[in-house]
N, C-alpha and C positions, 0 to 999 in steps of 0.2 A: 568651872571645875573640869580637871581633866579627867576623861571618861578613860577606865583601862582594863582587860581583863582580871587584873588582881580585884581592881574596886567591885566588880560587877560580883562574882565569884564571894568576894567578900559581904557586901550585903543581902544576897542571897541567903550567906548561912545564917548570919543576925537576925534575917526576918524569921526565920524558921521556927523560933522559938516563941514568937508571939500568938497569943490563944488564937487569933482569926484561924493560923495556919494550923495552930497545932489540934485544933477541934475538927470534927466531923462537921459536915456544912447542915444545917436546918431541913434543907431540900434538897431533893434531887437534882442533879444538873444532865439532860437528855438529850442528847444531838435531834437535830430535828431529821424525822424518818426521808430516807432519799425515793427519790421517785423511783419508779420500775423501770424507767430506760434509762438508767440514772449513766449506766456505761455507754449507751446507746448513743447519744447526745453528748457524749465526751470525744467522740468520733469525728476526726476533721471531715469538712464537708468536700464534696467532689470537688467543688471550685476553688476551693482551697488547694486539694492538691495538684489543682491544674497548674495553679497560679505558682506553686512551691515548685516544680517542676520548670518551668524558665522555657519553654520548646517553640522553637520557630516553627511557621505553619499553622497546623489543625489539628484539633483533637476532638473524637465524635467517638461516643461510646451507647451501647444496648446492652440493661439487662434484665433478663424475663425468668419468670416462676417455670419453670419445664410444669407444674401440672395446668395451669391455667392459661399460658401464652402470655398474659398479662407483661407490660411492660414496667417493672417499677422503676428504672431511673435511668436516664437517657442525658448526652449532649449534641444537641447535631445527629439526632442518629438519622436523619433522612439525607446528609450531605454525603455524595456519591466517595468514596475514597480508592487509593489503590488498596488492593489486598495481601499484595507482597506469596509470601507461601502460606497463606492461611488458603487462597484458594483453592491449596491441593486438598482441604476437608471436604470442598465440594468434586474435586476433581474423583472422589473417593468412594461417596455418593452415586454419584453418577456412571461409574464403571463395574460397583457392585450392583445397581440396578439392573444396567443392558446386562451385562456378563454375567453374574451370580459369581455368587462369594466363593464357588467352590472351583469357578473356570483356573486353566490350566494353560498356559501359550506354549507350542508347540513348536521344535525346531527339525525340521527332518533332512535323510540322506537317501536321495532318489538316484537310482538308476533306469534311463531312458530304454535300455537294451538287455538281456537275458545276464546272468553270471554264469560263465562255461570255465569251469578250471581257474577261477579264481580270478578270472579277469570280465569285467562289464564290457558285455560290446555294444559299447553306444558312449553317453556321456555322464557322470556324478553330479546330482544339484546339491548342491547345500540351501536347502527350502527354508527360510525365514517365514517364519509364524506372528512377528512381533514379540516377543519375547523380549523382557526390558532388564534380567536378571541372567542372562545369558552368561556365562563367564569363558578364561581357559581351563579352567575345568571341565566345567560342561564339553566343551570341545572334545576335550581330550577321552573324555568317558567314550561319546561319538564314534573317536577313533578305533578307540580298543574295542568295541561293539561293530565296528567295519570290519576290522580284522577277525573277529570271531565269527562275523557269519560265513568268511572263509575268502574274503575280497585282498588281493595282491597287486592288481593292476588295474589301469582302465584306458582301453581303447581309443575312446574321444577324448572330450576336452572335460576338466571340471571348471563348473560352474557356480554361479553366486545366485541366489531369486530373492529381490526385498520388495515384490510390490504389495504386501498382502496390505502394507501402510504407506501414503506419499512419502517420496525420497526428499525432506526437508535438511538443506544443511545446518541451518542452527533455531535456535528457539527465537532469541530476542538479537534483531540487527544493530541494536545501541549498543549492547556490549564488546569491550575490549576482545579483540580473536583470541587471545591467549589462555581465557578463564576457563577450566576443565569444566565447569558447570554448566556451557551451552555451549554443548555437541550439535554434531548432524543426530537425526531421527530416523527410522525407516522403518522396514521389515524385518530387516536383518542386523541386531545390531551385539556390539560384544565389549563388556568391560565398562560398562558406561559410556560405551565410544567415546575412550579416554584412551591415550596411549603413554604410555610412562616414561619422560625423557630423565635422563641422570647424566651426571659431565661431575667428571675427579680431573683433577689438573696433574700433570705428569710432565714435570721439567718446565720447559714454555710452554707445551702446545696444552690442547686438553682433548681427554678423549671420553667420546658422546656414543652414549647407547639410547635407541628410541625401543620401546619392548612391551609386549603385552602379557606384564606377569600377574602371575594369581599365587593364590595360599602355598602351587604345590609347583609349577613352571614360570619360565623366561622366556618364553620365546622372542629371539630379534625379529624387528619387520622393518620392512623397507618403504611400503605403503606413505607410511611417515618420516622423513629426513629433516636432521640438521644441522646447518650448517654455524659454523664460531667465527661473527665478525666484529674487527677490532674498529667498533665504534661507540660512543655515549651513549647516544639514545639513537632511536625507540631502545629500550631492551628484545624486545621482539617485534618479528615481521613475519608476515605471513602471503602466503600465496596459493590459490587451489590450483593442480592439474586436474589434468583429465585423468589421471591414474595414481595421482598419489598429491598430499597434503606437502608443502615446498618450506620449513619453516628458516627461520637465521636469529642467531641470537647475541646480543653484545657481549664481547669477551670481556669489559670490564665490569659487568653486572656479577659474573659466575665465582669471584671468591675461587676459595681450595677446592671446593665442591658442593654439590644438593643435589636436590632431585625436586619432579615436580610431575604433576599431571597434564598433557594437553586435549585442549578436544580432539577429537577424530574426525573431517567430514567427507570420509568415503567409508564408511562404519561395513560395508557389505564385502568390499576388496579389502578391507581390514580382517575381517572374519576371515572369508576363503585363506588371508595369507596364509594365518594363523592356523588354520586347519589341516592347509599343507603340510605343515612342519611335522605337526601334530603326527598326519597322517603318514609322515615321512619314518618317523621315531618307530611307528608300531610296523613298518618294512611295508608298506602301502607306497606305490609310484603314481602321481596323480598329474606329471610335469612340471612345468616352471612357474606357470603364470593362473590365473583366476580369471575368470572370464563372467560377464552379466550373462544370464539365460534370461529370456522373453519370456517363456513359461518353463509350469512346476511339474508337466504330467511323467509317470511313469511310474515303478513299484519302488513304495518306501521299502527301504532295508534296515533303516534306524532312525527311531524317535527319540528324542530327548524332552522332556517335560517339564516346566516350569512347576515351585510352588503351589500351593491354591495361592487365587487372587485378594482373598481374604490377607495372608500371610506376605505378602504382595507390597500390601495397603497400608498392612503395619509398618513394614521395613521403611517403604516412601515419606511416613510421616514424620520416624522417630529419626529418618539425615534428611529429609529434605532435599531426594533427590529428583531433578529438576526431570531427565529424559524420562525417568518413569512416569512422573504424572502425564507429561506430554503423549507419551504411548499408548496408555490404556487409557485416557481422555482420547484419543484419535480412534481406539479399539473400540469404543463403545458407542462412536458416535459411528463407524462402518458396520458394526453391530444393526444398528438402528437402517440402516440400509442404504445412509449417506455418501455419495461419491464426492471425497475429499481430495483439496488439492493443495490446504494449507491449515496454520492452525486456527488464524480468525475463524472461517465457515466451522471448524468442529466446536469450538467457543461459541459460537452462538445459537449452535444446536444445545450445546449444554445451560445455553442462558435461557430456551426456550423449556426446558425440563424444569430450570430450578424455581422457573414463573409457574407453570401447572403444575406441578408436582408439593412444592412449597410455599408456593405465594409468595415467590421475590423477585417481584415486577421488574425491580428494577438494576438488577442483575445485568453489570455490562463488561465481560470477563472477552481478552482478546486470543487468551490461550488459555493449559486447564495448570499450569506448574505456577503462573505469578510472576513472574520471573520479566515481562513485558510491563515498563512503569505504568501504562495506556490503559490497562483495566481497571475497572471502576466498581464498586458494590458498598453500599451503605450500611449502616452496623446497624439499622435493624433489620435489613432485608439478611444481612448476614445471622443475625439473631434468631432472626424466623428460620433460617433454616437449620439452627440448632433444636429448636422446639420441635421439629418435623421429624429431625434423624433421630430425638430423643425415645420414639415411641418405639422402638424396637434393639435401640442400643447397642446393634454392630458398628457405629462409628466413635461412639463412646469409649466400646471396649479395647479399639485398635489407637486409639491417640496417647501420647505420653503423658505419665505423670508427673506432675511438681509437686515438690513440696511450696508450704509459705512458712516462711520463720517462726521459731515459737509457736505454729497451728498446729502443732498435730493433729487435730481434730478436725483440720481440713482440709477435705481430696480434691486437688484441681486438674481435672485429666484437657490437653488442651494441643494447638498448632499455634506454633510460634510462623512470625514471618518478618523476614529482614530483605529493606533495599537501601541503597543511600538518601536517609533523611525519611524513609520511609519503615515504621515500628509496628506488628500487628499482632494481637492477639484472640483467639477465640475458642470455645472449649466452654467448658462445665463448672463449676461447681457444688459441692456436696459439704454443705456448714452444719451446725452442730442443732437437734431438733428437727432430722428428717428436711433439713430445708435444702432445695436441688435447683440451681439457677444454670443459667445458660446465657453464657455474655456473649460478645465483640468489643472490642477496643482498636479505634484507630488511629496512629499519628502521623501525618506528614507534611511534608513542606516538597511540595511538587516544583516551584520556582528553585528553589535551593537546588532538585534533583535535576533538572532540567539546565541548572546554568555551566552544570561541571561539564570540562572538556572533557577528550576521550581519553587523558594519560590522566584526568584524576578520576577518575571512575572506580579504579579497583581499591585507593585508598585516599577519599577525600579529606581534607583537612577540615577536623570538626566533627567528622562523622561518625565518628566512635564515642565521642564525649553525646554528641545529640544520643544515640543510639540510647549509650545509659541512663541518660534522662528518660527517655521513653517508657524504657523497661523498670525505672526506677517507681514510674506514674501507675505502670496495668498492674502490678504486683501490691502495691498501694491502694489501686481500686478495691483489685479481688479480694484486700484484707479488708476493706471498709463494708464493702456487700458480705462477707459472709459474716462479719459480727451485728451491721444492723438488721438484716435480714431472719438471724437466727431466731429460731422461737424460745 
């Protein structure tokens, strides 16, 4: 017989009439009562969503009760992984302990010689404090505070001082030269020691501005040059002098126009350019050129002052800017009384804090920003030192918030970290029932990172789809812990 919805529909109604249906039933009929974790256990389990997740490489994950330490669910949390930019939470740590939350970096304008009539008989420093938030603004405020204490001229020569932190030109040697996000480093640095290239096409040729502008100025600089050649590839090349950054770049890359950020690595003769102008604008004569000064002595004329280091920490964490972790991870390891001459040795002064300080033995960080694939730290050494920073709650307060879908109910304040094939997360959460965890989550595939050349680096094939699986997985943890976890 054939089955159809008219026949189904129709006996349906026919039965309806028969006393079975049309009576009240004898007894009750009572679902059988569900257990109390009854949602609890409906929750996929972690290896599930490992397996759902499809990810070349490893995944190792920690996460603890913040009042107890207790660890309730782990994978691999003792296998060493990179940390990507999650390291800057410890980098964070570690800077607000030497320095306090409330230090201030300092950029001054020294005069070697008296002010007589408005002119300095001697030479102008421009004194680098390490300041990692320096901008043209800041500059320019500088300027206008030169001018008002009555300064017109200067005798000698002006100068540049960046030793108060080693002169490193970039963070990680593996990276492409081209990426704005490893700079040189130093004492003195300005803009992110980033310089701002732009090229509009005008008939054939195209015309190139290299500039270091802020919210309020443009200033051109020369420090950084580029030159438009009619080649495929590279798209860029790069060159250090002794006085200025050398770059070239393919004309058939550059379209109608763009713009773009480069690194900077002479960040000190970058600044002086910059200051010149600056100090040109406000009718200050300072000559042509910027000159390194060996020392900083003589009478400050004008301070410039960074944020608190607090306010610092925040900004660092919420873009994941690389030279500031680098800076005040270097600042606080010269703090501690360290003569530094790169970033491994301040990385492992910080590895030796977060071992007594925290108990994360095994803490093997080669710099303090992540940004170097070679670092190493385990999610739950990373985990413990969630539980540590928990007791006081200025690293909590300065990390960003996420939402989780449909949670309202639950606060995940955290540090993202992204490398090629490399996905991290760490941070907090706060689920419904007073319940307060502190994860780490790690994923990578170090072979994968390790096999790309140097032109696929900035955008490897694969890498973005890996990536959303990653992030697809930690957001899927943290929804699993805070609903089984909740009381």
């Amino acid at each position: 017989m054939r089955l159809t919805r008219r026949t189904v529909l129709g006996g349906l109604f026919a039965s309806a009439a028969t006393p079975l249906v049309a009576e009240a039933p004898t007894t009750s009929i009572r679902p059988h009562p569900r257990a109390s974790d009854f949602f609890k256990q409906a929750v996929k389990s972690a290896q599930d969503l490992v397996d759902e997740a499809r990810l070349t490489g490893s995944v190792s994950f920690a996460v603890t009760d913040l009042r107890t330490g207790k660890i309730l669910e782990s994978r691999s949390a003792h296998v060493p992984q990179p940390p990507a930019s999650t390291a800057k939470a410890l980098t964070a740590l570690y800077a607000m302990d030497a320095l306090g939350a409330d230090h201030r970096f300092e950029t001054r304008l020294v005069a070697t010689g008296p002010v007589e009539n408005g002119r300095i008989e001697g030479d102008l420093i421009l004194v680098g404090g390490g300041d990692p938030t320096l901008d043209t603004d800041g500059l320019a405020d500088m300027a206008a505070q030169l001018k008002r204490v009555g300064v017109r001229e200067v005798a000698g020569r002006f100068r540049v001082w960046d030793q108060a932190l080693p002169r490193l030109p970039e963070i990680d040697t593996e990276q492409p030269d081209h990426v704005g996000y490893n700079p040189a480093i130093g004492g003195l640095n300005l803009n992110f020691n980033r310089v701002h290239f732009e090229w509009r096409r005008e008939g054939g040729a195209y015309k190139v501005t290299m500039d270091a502008r802020s919210s309020k100025y443009r200033p051109d600089v020369a420090v950084s040059r580029m030159q438009v050649i009619d080649r495929a590839v590279p798209i860029y090349t790069y060159a250090k002098g002794d006085l200025r950054d050398e770059w070239t770049v393919s004309r058939r890359a550059l379209g109608t126009g763009g713009a773009r950020w480069l690194p900077v690595r002479h960040p000190a003769l970058y600044a002086g350019e910059v200051f010149m102008t600056l100090a040109r604008a406000n009718g200050i004569q300072l000559g042509h050129d910027a000159h390194r000064a060996t020392e900083a002595r003589g009478e400050t004329l004008v301070t410039h002052s960074s944020v608190p280091l607090a306010d610092v920490v925040q900004d660092m964490l919420k873009y994941s800017t690389n030279m500031t972790a680098e800076i005040i991870g270097l600042s606080a390891s010269a703090k501690r009384g360290a003569t530094l001459s790169d970033l491994p040795k301040s990385a492992a002064m910080m590895n030796h804090w977060l071992a007594q300080s925290a108990g994360a033995a095994g803490a093997g960080l080669i710099d303090h920003s992540g940004l170097g694939g070679d670092s190493r730290i385990s999610a739950a050494d990373m985990a413990r030192v969630m539980v540590h920073a928990a007791s006081d709650g200025r690293l909590r307060g300065l990390m960003k918030t996420y939402p989780i879908e449909d949670r309202p109910d639950v606060l995940v304040q955290a540090k993202t970290g992204t490398l090629n094939f490399v996905s991290a997360l760490t941070g907090y959460v706060r689920a419904p029932g007073d319940v307060d965890l502190g994860f780490a989550i790690f994923c990578a595939d170090p072979p994968r990172r390790a096999a790309l050349s140097e032109a696929e680096r900035e955008r490897p094939e694969g890498g973005i789809a890996w990536a959303r699986r990653a992030r697809t997985l930690q957001w899927a943890l943290l929804d699993r812990w805070s609903t089984i976890y909740a009381a």
